[in-house]
C-alpha positions as CSV (number, residue, x, y, z in Angstrom):
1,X,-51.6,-78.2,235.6
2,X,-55.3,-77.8,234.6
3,X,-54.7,-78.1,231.4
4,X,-52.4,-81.0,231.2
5,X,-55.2,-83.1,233.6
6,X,-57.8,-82.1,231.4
7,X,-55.9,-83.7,228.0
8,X,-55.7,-87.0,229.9
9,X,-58.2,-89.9,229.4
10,X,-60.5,-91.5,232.0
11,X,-57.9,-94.9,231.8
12,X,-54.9,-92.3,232.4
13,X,-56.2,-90.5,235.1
14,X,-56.9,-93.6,237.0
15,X,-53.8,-94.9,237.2
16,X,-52.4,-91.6,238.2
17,X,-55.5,-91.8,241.1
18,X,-54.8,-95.6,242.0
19,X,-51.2,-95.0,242.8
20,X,-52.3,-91.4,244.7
21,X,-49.4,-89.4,242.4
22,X,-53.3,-87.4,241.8
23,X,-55.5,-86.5,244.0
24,X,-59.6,-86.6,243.4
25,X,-59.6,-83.2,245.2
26,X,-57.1,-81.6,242.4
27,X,-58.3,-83.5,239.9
28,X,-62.0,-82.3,240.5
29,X,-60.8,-78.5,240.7
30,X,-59.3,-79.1,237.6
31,X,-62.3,-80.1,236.0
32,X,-64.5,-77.0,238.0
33,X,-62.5,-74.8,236.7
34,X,-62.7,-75.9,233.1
35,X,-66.1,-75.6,233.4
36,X,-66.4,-72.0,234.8
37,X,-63.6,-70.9,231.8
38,X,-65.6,-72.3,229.3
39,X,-69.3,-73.8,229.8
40,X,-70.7,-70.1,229.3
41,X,-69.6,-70.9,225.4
42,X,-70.6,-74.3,225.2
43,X,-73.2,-74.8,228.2
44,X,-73.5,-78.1,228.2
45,X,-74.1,-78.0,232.0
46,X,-77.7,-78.4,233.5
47,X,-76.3,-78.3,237.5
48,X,-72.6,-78.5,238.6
49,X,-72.4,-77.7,242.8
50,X,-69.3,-76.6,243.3
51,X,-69.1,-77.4,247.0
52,X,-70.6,-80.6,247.3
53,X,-68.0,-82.0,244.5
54,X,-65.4,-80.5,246.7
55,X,-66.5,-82.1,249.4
56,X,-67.2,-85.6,247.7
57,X,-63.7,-85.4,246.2
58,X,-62.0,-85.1,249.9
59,X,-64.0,-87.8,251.0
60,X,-62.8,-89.8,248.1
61,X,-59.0,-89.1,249.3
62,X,-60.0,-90.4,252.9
63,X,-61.2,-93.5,251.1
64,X,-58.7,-96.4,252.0
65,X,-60.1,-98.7,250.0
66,X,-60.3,-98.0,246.2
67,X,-62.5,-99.1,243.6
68,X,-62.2,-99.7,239.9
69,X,-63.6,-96.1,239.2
70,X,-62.2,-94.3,242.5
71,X,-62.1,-90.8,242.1
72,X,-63.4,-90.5,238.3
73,X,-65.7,-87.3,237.8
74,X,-68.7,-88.4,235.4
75,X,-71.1,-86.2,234.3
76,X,-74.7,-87.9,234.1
77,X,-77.1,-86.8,231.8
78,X,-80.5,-85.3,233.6
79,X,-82.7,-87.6,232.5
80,X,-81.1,-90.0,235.2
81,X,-82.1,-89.8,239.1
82,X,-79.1,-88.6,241.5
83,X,-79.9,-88.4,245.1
84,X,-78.0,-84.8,245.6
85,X,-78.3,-83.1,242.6
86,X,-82.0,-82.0,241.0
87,X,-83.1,-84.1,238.1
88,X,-85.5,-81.4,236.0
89,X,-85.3,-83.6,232.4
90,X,-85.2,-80.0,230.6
91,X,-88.8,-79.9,231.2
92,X,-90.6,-76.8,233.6
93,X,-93.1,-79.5,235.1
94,X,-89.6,-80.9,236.7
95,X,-88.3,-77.5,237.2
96,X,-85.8,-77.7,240.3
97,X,-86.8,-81.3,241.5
98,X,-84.8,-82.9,243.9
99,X,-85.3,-86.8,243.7
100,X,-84.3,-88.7,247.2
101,X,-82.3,-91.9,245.1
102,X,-80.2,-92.6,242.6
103,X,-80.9,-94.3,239.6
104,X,-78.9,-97.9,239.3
105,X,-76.5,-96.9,237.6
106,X,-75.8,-93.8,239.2
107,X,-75.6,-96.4,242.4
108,X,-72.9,-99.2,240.2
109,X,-70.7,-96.0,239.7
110,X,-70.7,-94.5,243.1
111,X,-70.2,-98.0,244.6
112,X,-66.8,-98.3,241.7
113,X,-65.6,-95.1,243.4
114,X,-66.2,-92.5,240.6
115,X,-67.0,-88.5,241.5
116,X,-70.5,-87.4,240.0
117,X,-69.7,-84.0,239.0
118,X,-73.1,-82.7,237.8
119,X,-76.0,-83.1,235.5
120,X,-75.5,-82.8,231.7
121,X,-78.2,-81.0,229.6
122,X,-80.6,-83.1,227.5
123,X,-83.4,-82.2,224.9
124,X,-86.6,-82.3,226.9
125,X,-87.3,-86.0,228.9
126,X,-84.6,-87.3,226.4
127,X,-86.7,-87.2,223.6
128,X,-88.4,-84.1,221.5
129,X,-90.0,-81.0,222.6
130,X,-87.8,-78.4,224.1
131,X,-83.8,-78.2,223.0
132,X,-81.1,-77.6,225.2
133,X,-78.7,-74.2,224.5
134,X,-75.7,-76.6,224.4
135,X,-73.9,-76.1,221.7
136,X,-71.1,-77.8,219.5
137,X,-67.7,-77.3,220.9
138,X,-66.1,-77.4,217.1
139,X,-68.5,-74.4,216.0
140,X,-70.2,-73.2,218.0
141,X,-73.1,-72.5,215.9
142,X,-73.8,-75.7,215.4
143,X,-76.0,-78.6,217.5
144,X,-74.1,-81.3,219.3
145,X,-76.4,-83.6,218.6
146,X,-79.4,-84.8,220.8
147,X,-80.6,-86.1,223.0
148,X,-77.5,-86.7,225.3
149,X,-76.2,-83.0,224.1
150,X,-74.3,-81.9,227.5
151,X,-72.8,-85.2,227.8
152,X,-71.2,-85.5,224.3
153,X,-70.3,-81.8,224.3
154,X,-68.6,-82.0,228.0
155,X,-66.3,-85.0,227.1
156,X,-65.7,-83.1,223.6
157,X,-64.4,-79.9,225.0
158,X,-63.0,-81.9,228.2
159,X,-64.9,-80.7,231.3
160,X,-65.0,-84.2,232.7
161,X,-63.2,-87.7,231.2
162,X,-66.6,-89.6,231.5
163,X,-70.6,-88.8,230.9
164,X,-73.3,-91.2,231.0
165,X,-76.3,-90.6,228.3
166,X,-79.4,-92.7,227.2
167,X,-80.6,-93.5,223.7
168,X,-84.2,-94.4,222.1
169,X,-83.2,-93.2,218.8
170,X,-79.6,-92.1,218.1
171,X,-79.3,-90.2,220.8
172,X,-75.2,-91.7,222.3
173,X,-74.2,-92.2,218.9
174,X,-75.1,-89.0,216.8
175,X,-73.9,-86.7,219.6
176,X,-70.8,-88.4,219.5
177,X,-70.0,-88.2,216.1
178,X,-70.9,-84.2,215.4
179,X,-68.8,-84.0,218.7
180,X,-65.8,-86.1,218.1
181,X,-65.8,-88.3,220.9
182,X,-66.0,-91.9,221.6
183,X,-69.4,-93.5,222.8
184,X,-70.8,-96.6,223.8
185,X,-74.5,-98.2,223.2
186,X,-74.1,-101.4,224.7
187,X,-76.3,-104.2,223.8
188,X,-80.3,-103.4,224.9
189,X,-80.7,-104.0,228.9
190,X,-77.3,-105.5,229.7
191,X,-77.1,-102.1,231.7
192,X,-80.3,-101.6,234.1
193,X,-82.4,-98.3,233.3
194,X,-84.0,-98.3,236.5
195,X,-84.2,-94.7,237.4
196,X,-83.9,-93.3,233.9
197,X,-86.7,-91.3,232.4
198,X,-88.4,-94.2,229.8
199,X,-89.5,-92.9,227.1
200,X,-90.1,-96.2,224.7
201,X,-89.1,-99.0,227.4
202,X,-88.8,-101.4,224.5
203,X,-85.3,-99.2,223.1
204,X,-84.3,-96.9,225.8
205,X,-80.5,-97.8,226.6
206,X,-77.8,-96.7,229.3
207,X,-74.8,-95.8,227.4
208,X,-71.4,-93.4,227.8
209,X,-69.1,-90.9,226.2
210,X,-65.0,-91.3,226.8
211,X,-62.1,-90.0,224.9
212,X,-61.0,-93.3,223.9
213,X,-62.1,-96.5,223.6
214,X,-60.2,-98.1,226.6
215,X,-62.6,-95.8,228.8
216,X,-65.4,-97.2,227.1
217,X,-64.5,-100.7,228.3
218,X,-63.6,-99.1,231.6
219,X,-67.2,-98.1,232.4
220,X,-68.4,-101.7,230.2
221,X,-66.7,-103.6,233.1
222,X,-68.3,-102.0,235.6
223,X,-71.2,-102.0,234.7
224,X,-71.5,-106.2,233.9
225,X,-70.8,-108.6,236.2
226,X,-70.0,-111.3,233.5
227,X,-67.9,-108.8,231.3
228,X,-64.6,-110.4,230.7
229,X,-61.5,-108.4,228.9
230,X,-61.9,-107.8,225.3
231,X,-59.0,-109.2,222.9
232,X,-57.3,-107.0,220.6
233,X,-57.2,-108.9,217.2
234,X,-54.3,-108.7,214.9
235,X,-55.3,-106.0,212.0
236,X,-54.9,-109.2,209.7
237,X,-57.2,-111.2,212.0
238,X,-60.1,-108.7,211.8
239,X,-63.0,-109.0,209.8
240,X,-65.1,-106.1,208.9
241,X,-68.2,-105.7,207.1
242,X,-68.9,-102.3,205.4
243,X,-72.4,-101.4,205.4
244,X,-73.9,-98.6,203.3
245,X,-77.2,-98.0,204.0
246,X,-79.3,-96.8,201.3
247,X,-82.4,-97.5,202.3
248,X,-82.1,-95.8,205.6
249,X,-81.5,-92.5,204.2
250,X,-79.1,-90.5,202.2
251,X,-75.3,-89.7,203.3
252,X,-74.0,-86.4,202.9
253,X,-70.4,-85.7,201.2
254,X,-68.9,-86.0,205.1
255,X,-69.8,-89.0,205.6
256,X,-69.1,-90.7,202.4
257,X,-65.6,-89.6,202.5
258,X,-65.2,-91.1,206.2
259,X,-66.5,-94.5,204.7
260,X,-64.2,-94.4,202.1
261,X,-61.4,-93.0,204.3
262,X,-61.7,-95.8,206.8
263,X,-62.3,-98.3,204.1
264,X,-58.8,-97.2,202.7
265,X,-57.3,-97.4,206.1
266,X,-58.5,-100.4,206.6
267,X,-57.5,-102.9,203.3
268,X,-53.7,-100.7,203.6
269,X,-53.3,-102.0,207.0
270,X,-54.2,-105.6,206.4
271,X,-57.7,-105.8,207.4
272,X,-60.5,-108.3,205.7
273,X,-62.9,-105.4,204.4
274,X,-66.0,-107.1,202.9
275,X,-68.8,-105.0,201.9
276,X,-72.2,-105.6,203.5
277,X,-75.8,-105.8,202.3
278,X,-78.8,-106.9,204.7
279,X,-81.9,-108.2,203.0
280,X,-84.9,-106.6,202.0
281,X,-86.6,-107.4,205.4
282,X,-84.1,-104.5,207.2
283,X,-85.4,-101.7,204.8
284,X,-88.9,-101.3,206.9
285,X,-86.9,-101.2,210.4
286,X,-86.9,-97.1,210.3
287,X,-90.5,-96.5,210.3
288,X,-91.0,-99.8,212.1
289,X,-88.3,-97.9,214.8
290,X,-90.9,-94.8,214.9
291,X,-93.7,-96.6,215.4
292,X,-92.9,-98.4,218.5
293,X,-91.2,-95.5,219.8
294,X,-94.2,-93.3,219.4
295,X,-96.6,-95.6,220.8
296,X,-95.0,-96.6,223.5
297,X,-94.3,-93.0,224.3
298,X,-98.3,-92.8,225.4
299,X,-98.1,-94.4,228.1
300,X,-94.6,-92.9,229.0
301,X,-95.8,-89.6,228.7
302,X,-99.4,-90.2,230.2
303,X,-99.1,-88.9,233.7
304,X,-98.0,-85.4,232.5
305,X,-100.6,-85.3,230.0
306,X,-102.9,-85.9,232.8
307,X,-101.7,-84.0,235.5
308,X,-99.6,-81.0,233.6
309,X,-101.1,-80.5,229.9
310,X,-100.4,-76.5,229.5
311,X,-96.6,-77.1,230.7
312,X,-96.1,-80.5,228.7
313,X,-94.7,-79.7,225.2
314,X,-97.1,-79.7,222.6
315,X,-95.0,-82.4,221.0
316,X,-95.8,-85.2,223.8
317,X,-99.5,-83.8,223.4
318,X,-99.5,-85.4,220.3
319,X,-98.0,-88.9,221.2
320,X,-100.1,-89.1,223.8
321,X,-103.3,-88.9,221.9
322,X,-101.8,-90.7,218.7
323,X,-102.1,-88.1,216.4
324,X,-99.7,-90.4,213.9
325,X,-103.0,-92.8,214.0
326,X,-100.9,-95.9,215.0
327,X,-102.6,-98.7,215.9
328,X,-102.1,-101.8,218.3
329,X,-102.0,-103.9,215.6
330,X,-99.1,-102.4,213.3
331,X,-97.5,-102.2,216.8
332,X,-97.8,-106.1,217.3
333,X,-96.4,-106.8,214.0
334,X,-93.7,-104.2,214.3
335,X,-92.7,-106.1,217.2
336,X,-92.9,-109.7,215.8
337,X,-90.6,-108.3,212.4
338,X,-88.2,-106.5,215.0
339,X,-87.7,-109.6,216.3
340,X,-87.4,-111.5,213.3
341,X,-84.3,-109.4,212.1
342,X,-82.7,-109.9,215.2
343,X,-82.6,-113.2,215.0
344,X,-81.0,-112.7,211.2
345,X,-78.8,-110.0,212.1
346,X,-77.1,-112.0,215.0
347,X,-76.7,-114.6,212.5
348,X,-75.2,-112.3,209.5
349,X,-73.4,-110.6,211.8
350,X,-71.4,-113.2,213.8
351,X,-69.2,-114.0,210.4
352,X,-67.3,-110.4,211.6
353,X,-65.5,-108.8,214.2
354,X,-67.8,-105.8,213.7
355,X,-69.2,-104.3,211.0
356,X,-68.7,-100.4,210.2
357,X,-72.1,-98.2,209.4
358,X,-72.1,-94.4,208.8
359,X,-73.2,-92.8,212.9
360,X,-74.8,-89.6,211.0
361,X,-76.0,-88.4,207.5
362,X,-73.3,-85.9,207.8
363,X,-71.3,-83.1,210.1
364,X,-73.9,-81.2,212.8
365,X,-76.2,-79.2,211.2
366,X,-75.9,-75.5,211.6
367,X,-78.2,-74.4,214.5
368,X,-79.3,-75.5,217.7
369,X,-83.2,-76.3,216.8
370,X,-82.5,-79.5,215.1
371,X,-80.4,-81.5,216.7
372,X,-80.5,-84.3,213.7
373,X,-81.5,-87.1,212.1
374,X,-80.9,-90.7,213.9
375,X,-82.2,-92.4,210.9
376,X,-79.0,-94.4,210.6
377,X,-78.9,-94.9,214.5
378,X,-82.6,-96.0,214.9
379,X,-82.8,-99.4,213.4
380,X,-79.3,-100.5,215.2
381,X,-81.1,-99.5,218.9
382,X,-84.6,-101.4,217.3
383,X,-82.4,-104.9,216.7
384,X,-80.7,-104.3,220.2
385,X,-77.2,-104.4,219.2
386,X,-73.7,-103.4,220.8
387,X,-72.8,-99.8,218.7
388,X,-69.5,-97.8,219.4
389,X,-68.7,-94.6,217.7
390,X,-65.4,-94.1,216.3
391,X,-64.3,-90.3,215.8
392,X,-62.5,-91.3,212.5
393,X,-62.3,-88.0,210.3
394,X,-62.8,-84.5,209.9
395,X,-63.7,-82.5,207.3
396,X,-61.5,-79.8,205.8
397,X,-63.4,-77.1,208.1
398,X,-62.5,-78.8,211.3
399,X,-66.1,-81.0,212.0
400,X,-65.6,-84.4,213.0
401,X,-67.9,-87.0,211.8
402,X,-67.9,-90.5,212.8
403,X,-68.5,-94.2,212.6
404,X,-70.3,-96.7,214.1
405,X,-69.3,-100.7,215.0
406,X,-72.2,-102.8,215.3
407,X,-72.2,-106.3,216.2
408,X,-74.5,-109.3,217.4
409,X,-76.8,-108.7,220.6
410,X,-74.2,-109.6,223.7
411,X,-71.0,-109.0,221.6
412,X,-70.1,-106.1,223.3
413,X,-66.7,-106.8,224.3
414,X,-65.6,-107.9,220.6
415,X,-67.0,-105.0,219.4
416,X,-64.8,-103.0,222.2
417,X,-61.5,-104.7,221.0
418,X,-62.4,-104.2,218.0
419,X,-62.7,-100.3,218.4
420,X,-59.6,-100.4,220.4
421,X,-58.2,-101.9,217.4
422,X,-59.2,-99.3,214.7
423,X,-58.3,-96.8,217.2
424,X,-55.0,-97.6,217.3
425,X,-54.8,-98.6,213.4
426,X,-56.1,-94.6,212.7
427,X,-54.2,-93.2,215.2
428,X,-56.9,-91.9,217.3
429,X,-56.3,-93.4,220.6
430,X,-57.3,-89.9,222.3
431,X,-60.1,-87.8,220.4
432,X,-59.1,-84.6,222.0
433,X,-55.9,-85.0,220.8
434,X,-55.8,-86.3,217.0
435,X,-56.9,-83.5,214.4
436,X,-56.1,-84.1,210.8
């Protein structure tokens, strides 16, 4: 029974919950005792309380009235506030701190009807310093990526249906690919981040993990008001755009055989493929990406500097007293070219349905003290834009690696149907299910 719950994705589930064939009460055990066979391996848990989930789950079953999201579990990452559950951020300055509110999004869910099952682990304040132990569910000497690690490793190795996760950097959609899962980075602030830890205000975004990409537009509907369903284009109605990009870094052999995989896929079925290349102006947006994060990471991290310096990683140390030497000015005019290639992006961009960018530079990296790079995920969180990663291939030794959609700023639900699309198109309408 466990097992046969646990294989099921978040849009499965709730229709077995809505019509009450499932309970939330054996649905929640199910997903308890997943994690007590197998988070000692993977730990990708910060705080799970048994009882209270228990007791939230019967409460659930009382519940005459059901929402969108009744009965759900959803891990949330702990850089997010939750009202009866500690929020610590992986840092010991926050070391068993209980918060008396949840954040807003935390709120949107519980209001939807979904169980919060517990507290994912996160690299320190969801952003450098100290690493989580989490590790990759497909090798377990390997990172799951950062700085959402718990929540792409839970979905991945199906402790929970559902995690929420933040990103600044690539921190949704580089998880997701070493992990194999589905993810969503909506479009900047279309999901509120009050009560999230900020770390760069100007690029911190709400985001979630699923098993498929129906259960990303699940949690996409709750969480907008103005959301409407996303159309499912015809394979020889879709448009893609393939983008390479070179001047953001170099891609391992992984992930150039997962381009040209998906590009192969793609033209066979029927799909317009064209292949992509953004002018010159989009070559600077990685170090322009640092730079804003960095700075606006002083005044994020100020108060601990202040108040905690021998417990606050030597990492935010230097932020804080801009040891890069950024000034305000390179600040200003990173801002004013950010927002100059947003405006051309949007415009390049609209001529497709989505266009398809490596997520990583390759398959997780072995160890868990680099949790890598997000230099192909950085620019795409600078310009604000809709990404989805699609868990699209593995590699003869079992490591998935995966792609990202990208669209225009507020395109979010083409970009879904679009994944749903290519989902179906590969065959990968459940991640924990396909395998090469």
């Amino acid at each position: 029974m466990q097992d046969d719950l646990m294989h099921l994705t978040a849009s499965q589930l709730q229709e077995r919950l809505q019509s009450r064939e499932l309970s939330v009460a054996e649905l929640a055990k199910a997903c308890l005792e997943r994690i007590e066979a197998r988070d000692s391996a993977v730990r990708a848990w910060a705080h799970v309380d048994r009882e209270l989930v228990l007791a939230q789950a019967r409460e659930l079953d009382r519940t005459l009235v059901r929402g969108p999201l009744h009965g759900l579990p959803i891990g949330i990452k702990d850089v997010i506030l939750t009202k009866d559950m500690p929020t610590q951020y992986n840092s010991p300055i926050y070391r068993d701190s209980h918060p008396t509110m949840d954040a807003a999004c935390v709120t949107i869910l519980r209001a939807a009807g979904a169980l919060i099952l517990g507290k994912t682990t996160t690299v320190e304040f969801g952003a450098t310093g100290r690493k989580p132990p989490t590790r990759n569910p497909h090798d377990l000497k390997r990172t799951p990526g950062g700085s959402s690690s718990g929540s792409a490793a839970a979905v991945a190795d199906l402790h929970v249906p559902l995690a929420l996760g933040t990103q600044t950097g690539g921190s949704i959609i580089r998880p997701a690919s070493y992990c194999g899962v589905f993810a969503m980075k909506p479009t900047w602030n279309r999901v509120s981040n009050e009560g999230a830890r900020r770390f760069s205000p100007s690029l911190d975004t709400i985001g979630w993990f699923a098993r498929s990409a129906e259960d990303l537009a699940l949690l996409f509907q709750v969480f907008d008001p103005d959301s409407s369903a996303h159309s499912i284009a015809e394979p020889h109605e879709l448009r893609i755009g393939l983008y390479r990009p070179t001047a953001w870094g170099t891609t391992e052999q992984a992930t150039q055989a997962a381009l040209a995989a998906a590009e192969q896929r793609l033209r066979d079925a029927g799909v317009h493929v064209e292949e992509l290349t953004l002018p010159s102006d989009f070559d600077a947006l990685v170090d322009e990406h640092r730079l804003i994060m960095l700075t606006e990471a002083r005044s994020s991290f100020l108060a601990e500097f202040r108040t905690h310096y021998e417990l606050l990683h030597e990492s935010f140390r230097e932020q804080v007293e801009n040891r890069n030497g950024y000034t305000y000015e390179s600040l200003r005019a990173a801002y004013d070219h950010a927002a100059k290639c947003r405006s051309i992006f949007d415009r390049i961009a609209a001529d497709f349905d989505a266009i398809l960018a490596p997520s990583t530079v390759g398959e997780a990296p072995v160890g868990l003290a680099d949790t890598g790079s997000f230099a192909f995920n950085g620019p795409w969180t600078l310009l604000h834009v809709p990404c989805i990663n699609v868990p699209c291939y593995w590699t003869k030794d079992g490591l998935p690696v995966g792609l990202t959609l990208v669209g225009p700023r507020f395109s979010d639900e083409r970009v879904l149907g679009t994944a749903v699309r290519i989902a179906m198109l590969f065959g990968i309408r459940d991640s924990a299910r396909w395998r090469p």
